[in-house]
N, C-alpha and C positions, 0 to 999 in steps of 0.2 A: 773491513770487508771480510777479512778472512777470519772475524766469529761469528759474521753470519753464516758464513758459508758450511761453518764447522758445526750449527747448530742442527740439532735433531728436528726430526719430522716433526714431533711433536708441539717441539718449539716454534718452528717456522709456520704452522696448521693449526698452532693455537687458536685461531677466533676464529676458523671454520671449526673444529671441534666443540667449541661452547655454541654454534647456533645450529649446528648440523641435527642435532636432535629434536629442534624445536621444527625446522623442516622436514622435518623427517615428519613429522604427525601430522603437521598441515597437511603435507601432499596424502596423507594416507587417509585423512578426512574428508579432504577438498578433491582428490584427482582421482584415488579408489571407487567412489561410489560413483563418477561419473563416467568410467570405463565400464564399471558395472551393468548402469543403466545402460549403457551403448549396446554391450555385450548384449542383453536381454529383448533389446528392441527390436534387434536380432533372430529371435527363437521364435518359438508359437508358445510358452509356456498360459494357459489357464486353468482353473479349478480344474477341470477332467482332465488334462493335458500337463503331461509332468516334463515332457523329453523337449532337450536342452538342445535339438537339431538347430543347424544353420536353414531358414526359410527364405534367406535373402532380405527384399526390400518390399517385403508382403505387406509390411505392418507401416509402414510411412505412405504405400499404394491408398488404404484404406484411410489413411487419414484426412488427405485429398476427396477421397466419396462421403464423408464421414459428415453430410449436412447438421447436425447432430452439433458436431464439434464447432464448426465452426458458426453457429449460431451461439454456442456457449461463450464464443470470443466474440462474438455481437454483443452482447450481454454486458460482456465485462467492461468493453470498451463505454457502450453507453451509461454505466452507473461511473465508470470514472471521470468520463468529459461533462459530466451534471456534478459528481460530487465535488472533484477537484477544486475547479473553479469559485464552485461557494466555498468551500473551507478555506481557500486563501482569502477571498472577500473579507469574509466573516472574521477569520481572523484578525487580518491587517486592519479591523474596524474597530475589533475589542483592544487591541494592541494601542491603536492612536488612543482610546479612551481611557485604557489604564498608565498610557504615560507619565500622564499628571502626578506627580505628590496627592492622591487623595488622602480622607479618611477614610482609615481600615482597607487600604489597599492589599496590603500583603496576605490579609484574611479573604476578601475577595477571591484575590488571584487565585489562592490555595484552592477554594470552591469551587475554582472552574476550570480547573485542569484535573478533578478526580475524576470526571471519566475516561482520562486517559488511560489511568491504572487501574481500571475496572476491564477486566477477560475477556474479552470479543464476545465470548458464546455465554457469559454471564448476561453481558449486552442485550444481546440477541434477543435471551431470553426476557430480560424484563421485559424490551419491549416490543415481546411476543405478547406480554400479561396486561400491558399498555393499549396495545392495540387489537384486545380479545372484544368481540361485538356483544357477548352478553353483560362480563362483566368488567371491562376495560376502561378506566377513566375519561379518555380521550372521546370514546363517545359520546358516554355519559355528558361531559361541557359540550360537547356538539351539541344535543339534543337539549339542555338548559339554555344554548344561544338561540338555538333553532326557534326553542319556546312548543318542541314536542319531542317524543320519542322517535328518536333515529338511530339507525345498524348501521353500520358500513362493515363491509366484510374486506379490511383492509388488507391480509395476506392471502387472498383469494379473489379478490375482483380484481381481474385483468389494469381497471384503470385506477386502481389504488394502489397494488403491490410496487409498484417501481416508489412511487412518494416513499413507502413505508421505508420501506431499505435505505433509501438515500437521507430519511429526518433520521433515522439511526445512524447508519453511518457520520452525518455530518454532527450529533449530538456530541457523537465518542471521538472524536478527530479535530475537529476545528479548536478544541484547547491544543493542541501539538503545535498545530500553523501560530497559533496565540502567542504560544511560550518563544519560539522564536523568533518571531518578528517583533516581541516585547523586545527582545535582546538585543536585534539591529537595531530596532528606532533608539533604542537607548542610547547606542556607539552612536548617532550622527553628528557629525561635528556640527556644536552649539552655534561657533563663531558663523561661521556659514548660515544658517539663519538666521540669527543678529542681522546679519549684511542685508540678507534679502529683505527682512522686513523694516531697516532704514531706508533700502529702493523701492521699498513701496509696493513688493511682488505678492500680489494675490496667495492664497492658500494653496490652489490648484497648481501655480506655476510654480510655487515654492515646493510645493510636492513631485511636483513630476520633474522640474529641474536636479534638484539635491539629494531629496529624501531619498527618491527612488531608485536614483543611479548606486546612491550609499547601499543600502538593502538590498540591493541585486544579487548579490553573490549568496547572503542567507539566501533569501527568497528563492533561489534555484536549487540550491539542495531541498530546501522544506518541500516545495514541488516534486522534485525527482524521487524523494522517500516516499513523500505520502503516495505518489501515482504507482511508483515500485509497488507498495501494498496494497492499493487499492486493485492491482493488474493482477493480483492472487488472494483478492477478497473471500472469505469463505464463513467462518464462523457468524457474521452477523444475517446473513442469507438462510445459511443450513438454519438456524434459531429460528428462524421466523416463516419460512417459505420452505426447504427445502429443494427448491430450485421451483416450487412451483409456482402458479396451478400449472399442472404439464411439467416444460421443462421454459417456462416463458419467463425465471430469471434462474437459469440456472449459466451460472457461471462456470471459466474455464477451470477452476479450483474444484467445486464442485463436479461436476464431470468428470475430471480425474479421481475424485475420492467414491463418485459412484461405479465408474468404470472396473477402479483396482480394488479396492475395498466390499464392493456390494456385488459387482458382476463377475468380480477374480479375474476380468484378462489383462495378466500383467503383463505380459508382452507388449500388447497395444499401450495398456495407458504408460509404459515406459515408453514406447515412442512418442507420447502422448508430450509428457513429463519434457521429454529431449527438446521437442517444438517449444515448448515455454519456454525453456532455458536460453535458446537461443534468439527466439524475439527479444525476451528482455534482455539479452547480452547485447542485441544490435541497437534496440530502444536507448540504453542506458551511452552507448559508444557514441550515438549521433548528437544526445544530448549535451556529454561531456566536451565533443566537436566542436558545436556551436555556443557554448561555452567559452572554450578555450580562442572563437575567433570574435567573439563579444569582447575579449579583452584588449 
């Protein structure tokens, strides 16, 4: 007792001193620029307007009248409750078929997870070049099925742009859902199916009894990331639409990159910015919730 007591600060503050630095950057990473943004949301600063006044709660007023905005959260929500859904489908489909010991599995797989790592706004862009009406492939096999010459003016017609966006998004993503729910169905315990199929239990009941209780725990995070990204989708939209025709897919991401970037009122779209953070703080808390009372 009486060498600990004799020991120096140093000694006794040892393994706060080796991680106290590593905190130290975090919060100045993670807690600085969110004071920042608060501080700013604050102000009236835009392109013509430089002074750093306190205006109150001018800038959260207008977000409230701000129909604009909250159409753009319309937006966002409906390409995630369409995309979501199928990229788990989709996946959990390719997952069950790459199971198997094929041949040239591993080659396969390799194939259909590179749009993963292909750049959102590279994405976009191909298939802006995909979906171009004079000289876009996708047509082109249209008008071969058709058995004439057909246009669609896919990121322009009202009742095509939403498809366009979501077969892209769902091209570049449903390899992600793939990859991980190849890696649940893998871990299910074998013996347990063995069983069910000496009782003689259907595919369906074998699936929804075991499989899927087994996979739950992936399948909710895979959910929870891809919907997280999907809820600040921006690059595959700006490539191909630009939020339009109008502002008729322009997303919450969007809007903020045109607000603060093209129209300069930082003020606003920092309050703007403050509103995301905190949906998706409460989105992600309700989910982790119900979650934690699944178990």
């Amino acid at each position: 007792m009486s060498s600990v007591q004799g020991a120096s600060f140093g000694e006794r503050n040892f393994k706060y001193l080796l991680v106290g630095p590593a905190i130290f950057v975090l919060l100045l990473i993670g807690v600085f620029p969110l004071v920042y943004l608060l501080t700013v949301s604050f102000q009236g600063i835009t392109m013509t307007e430089t002074s750093t006044d306190f205006i109150g709660a001018a800038n959260y007023k207008q977000l409230f009248d701000d129909a604009r905005l909250w159409q753009a959260l319309l937006h966002t929500l409906i390409i995630t409750a369409i995309a979501l859904p199928l990229e788990l489908v989709l996946g959990l489909t390719m997952a069950q078929l790459f199971l198997d010991r094929l041949p040239g599995r591993a080659i396969f797989i390799a194939l259909l997870v590179l749009p993963v790592v292909v750049s959102p706004i590279v994405s976009g862009a191909t298939w802006a070049l995909l979906f171009n009406h004079r000289f876009g492939p996708i047509n082109q096999i249209i008008g071969w099925i058709a058995g004439k010459e057909t246009i669609l003016l896919w990121t322009i017609n009202p009742d095509l742009v939403y498809p366009a966006i979501i077969a892209a998004e769902i091209w570049q993503w449903t390899p992600f859902m793939f990859l991980l729910l190849l890696a649940a169905l893998g871990n299910v315990d074998r013996s347990q199916l063995e069983a069910a199929a000496i009782d003689g239990a259907g595919w369906w009941r074998t699936f929804s009894r075991i499989v899927l209780p087994a996979i739950a725990p992936v399948m909710t995070v895979a959910i929870l990331i891809r919907g997280l990204d999907l809820f600040r989708l921006f690059d595959i939209v700006w490539a191909l639409t630009q939020g339009g025709p109008g502002t008729m897919t322009e997303t919450i991401s969007v809007f903020t990159y045109v607000k603060g970037f093209q129209q300069f009122e930082t003020s606003y779209t920092a309050a703007v910015a403050l509103l995301v953070i905190i949906l998706l703080s409460a989105l992600v808390m309700f989910l982790l919730r119900r979650v934690e009372l699944a178990r």
